[in-house]
N, C-alpha and C positions, 0 to 999 in steps of 0.2 A: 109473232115472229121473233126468233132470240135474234140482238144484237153478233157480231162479229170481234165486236170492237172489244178489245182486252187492257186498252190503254186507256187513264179517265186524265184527262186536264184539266187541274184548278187553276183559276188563274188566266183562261184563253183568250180573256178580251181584251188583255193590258199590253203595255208594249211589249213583252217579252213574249207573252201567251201566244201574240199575233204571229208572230216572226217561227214561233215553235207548230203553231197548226198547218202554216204553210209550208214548213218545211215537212211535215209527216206528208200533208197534203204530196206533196211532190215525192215522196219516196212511196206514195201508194197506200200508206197504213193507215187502216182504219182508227178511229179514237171516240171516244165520247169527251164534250165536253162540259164543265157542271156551270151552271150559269142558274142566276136567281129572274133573271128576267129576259127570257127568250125570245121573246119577240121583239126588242131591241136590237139581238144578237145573229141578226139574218146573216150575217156579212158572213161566218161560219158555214150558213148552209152552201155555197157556192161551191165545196168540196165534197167530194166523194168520198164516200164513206166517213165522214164525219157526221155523229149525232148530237143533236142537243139535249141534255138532261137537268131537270130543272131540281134545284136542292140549294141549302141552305147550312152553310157553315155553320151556325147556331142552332140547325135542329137537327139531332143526330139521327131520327127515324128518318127524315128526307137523303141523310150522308147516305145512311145502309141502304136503301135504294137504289143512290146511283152507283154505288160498289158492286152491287149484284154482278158477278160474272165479270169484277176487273181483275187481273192479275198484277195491272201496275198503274201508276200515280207520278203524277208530276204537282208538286204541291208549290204553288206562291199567293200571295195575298197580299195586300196594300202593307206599308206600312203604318199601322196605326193602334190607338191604343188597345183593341179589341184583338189582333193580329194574336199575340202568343194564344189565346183564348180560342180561337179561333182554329188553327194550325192544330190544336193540343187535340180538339175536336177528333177533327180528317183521323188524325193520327188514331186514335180509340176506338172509330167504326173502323179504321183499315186493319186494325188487327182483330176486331173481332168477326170482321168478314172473309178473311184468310189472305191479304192483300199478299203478293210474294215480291212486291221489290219498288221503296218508294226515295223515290228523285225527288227532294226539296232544293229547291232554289234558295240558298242563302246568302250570306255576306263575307267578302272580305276580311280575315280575321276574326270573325265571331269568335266571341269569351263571354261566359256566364257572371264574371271580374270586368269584364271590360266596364272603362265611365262613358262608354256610346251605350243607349237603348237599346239601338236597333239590333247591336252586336250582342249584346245580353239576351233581348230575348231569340233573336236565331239560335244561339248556342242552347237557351234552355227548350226548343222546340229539339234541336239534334240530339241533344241529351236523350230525351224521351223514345225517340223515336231509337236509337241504340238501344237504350232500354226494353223497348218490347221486342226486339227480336228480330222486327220483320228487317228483309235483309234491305241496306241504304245505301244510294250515294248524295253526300253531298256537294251540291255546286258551291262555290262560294265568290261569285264577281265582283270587282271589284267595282270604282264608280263607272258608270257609265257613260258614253259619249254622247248618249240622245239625252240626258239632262242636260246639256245645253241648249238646247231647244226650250228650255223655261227660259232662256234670255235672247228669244229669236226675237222678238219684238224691241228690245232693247238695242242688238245690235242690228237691230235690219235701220232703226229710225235715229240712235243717235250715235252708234259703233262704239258702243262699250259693253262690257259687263263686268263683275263683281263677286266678291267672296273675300272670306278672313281667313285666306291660305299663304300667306307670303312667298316664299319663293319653292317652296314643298312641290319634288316631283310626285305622283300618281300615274300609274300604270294603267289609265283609262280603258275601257273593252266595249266595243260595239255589241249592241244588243245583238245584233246576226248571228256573230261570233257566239253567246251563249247561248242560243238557240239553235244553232247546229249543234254545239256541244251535247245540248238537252236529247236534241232528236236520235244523236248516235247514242248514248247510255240507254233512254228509252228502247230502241230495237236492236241494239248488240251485247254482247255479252262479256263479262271478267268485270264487272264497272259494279260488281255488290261489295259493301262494307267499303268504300272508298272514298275519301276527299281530296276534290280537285278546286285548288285556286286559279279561279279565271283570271286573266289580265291581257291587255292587249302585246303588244311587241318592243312595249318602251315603256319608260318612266317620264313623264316632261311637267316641265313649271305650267301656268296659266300665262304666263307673258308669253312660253312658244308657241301655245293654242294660241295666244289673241294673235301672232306673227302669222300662223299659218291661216287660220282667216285671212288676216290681212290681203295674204297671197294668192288665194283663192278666191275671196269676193272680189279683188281689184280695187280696194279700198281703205283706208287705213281703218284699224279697228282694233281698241287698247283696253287692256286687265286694271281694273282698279281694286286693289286691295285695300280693304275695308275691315273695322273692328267686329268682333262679333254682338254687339249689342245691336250697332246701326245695319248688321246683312239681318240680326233676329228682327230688328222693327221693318223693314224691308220685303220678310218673307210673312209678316204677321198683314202688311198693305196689300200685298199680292193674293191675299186669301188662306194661307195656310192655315189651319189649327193648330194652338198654341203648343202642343204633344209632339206635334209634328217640326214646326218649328224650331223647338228648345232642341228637339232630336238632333235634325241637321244642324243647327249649331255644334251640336257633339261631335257630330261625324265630320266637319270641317276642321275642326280641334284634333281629331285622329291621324286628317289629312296633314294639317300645319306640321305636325311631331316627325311628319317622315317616314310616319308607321305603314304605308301603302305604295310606296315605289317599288316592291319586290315586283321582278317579272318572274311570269312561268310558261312554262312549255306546255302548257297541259291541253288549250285547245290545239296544238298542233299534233299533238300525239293521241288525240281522240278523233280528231276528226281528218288528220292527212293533210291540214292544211291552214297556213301561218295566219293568225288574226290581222284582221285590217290595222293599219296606221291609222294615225288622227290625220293624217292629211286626206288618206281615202276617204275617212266618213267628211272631212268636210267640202269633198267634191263631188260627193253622191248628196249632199244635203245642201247643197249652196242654194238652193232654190227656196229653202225654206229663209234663209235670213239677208 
């Protein structure tokens, strides 16, 4: 039986992924998505017309498989050290499988110059992908709001958390938000050869986030800013890997400079409708911390 499904999702199981399958789920449109380990990944099957394809970012005969019969791609991947490798991959089966239109999820400011990793290697995956032709748009969000949620436990049991950002506004964006974004570019049209900076509807400090907690849990609950050696030994206790770690230290660094309080219009003009505030996401999540 040929599939239907002309959309392939890299990336479906992670927070962003999640948030992108359901909302295709919900506009009806069939997709495949690539997953290494499927029967993990039931949580997927619950929707209609979504399929599971099982393939491997590192082995390209598994990629051209699940390419068979896609015409588009939503490409994300952890970050980590394998990521530009990985990404470079997708990107070489999809054009030599005729791919016609690939949505990479990338970062805030991405520079191939940038001194963030994560920014360097985004930039040298979008390079590429320019490069061969196939037509692109990219995302590029900025920090997230559900990365607070790596200090739920923190502020759920002692109401604080932490970072070497001083008083540095950031234009945080709810994952929602980029995943309605994603799902309009995916099934609408004019969004080829394009980049859109995601960002929420403001720029604010880490003292107004710890305030609007505050406000929200009915609790006091305060910002501690902290050097970058002591959030690096912090994130190295927590389990990170050291690649990862050194990373976010860069991007905290990016943060501190100021380099990321730009706002943009651009999920309301793709999707008709203004991105959540940090007080909504922290009153749809207060259950979490």
């Amino acid at each position: 039986m040929t599939s239907k499904a002309s959309i392939l999702i890299v990336g479906a199981t992670g927070a962003v992924g999640t948030q992108l399958t359901a909302y295709l789920a919900e506009k009806n449109v069939s997709f495949k998505a690539l997953t290494r380990e499927g029967a993990k990944q039931t949580s997927l099957i619950q929707y209609k017309g979504a399929e599971i394809v099982h393939g491997d970012l590192a082995n390209m005969n598994s990629l051209k498989k699940a390419l068979e019969g896609i015409k588009k791609v939503f490409l994300l991947t952890d970050s980590s050290e394998q990521a530009e490798f990985l990404q470079l991959n997708l990107v070489k089966a999809a054009k030599e499988e005729g791919v016609e239109h690939l949505v990479k999820l990338s970062q805030f400011a991405a520079d191939p110059v940038s001194p963030v990793r994560f920014l360097r290697y985004h930039a040298v995956v979008e390079q590429k992908i320019a490069a061969s032709g196939i037509p692109y748009t990219f995302l590029r969000p900025n920090l997230y709001m559900q990365g607070l949620l790596g200090f739920r436990k923190l502020i759920s049991e002692q109401g604080l958390f932490f970072a070497p950002i001083g008083n540095a506004r950031i234009s945080l964006i709810d994952i929602r938000d980029i995943a309605r974004v994603a799902g309009e570019v995916l099934t609408g049209k004019g969004h080829e050869n394009r980049i859109y900076d995601l960002t929420g509807p403001e720029a604010i400090t880490h003292e107004e986030i710890a305030a609007c907690f505050s406000e929200e849990l009915g609790r006091p609950i305060r910002f501690i800013n902290v050097g970058p050696d002591e959030m690096y030994q912090e994130l190295i206790r927590f389990g990170f890997p050291q690649w990862q770690a050194a990373g976010l230290i860069e991007d905290y660094a990016h943060y501190a400079r100021g380099e990321a309080a730009g706002v943009s219009a651009a999920v309301k003009t793709i999707t008709g409708r203004s991105p959540r505030n940090f007080r909504t996401f922290a009153q749809d999540y207060a259950s979490f911390f």
